[in-house]
N, C-alpha and C positions, 0 to 999 in steps of 0.2 A: 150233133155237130160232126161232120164229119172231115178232117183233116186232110189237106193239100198242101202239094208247095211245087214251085217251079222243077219242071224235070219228074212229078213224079209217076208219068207213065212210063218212062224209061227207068223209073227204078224199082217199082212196089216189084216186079217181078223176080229181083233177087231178095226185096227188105222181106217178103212174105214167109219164104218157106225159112229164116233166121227167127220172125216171130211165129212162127209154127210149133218150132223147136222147140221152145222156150213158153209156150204154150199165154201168148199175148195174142187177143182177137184185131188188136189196131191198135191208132197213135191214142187214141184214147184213152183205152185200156193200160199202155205204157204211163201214158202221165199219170193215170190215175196209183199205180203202182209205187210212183214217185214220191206223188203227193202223200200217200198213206205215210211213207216212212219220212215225210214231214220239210219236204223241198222239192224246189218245181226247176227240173236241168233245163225246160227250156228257157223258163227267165233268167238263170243263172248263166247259160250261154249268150243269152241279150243283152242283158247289164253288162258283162266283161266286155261283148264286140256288138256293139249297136249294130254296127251295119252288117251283121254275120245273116248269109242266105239262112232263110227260113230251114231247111234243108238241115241247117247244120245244128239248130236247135232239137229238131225229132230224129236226128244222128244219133245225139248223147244222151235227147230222153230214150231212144229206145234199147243204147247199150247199158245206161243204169236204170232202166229193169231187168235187164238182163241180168247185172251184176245183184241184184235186188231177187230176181228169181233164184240165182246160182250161190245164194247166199255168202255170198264175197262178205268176207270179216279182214282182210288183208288188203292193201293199198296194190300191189301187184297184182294179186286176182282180180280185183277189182277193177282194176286200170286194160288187163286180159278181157275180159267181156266189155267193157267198155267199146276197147276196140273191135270186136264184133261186130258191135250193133253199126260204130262207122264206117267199118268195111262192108257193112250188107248194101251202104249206100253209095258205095262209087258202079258207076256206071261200068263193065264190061267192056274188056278193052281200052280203058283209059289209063290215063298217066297213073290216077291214086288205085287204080285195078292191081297197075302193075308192081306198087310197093310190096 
């Protein structure tokens, strides 16, 4: 299965070299990351905002594997890689680039 969402040739080029780092082969390998430690970010993003771009689902699964790789025991750390993983998906040069 291999995982898409709207925007995502304009984004894997920054999401890549953040899962590189972090040593994640793809969305896949992130969920499955997730799933191991026994919950799925992106249903969890689905259920809170039904209508949340796909996008914003493999945002947070890919920043709590992050937080999952960085082994985050702390709600702040944790919340720190988090935001990584969302920040590898704003697009350059945009509004949420420029927070």
């Amino acid at each position: 299965m291999s995982i898409t969402f709207e925007g995502y040739e304009r984004r894997i080029k920054q999401i890549q070299p953040v899962m590189d780092k972090y040593g994640i082969k793809d969305f896949e390998d992130a969920k499955r990351i997730c799933n191991e430690k026994g919950f799925d970010a992106y249903d969890i993003v689905k259920s809170v905002q039904p209508i949340a771009f796909e996008n914003a689902g493999w945002a947070y699964t890919l920043g709590a594997a992050i937080a999952i790789k960085k082994g985050c025991t702390k709600a702040a750390d944790a919340a720190e890689a988090i935001g990584e993983g969302l920040q590898a998906f704003c697009i350059p040069g945009s509004v949420a680039d420029q927070r």
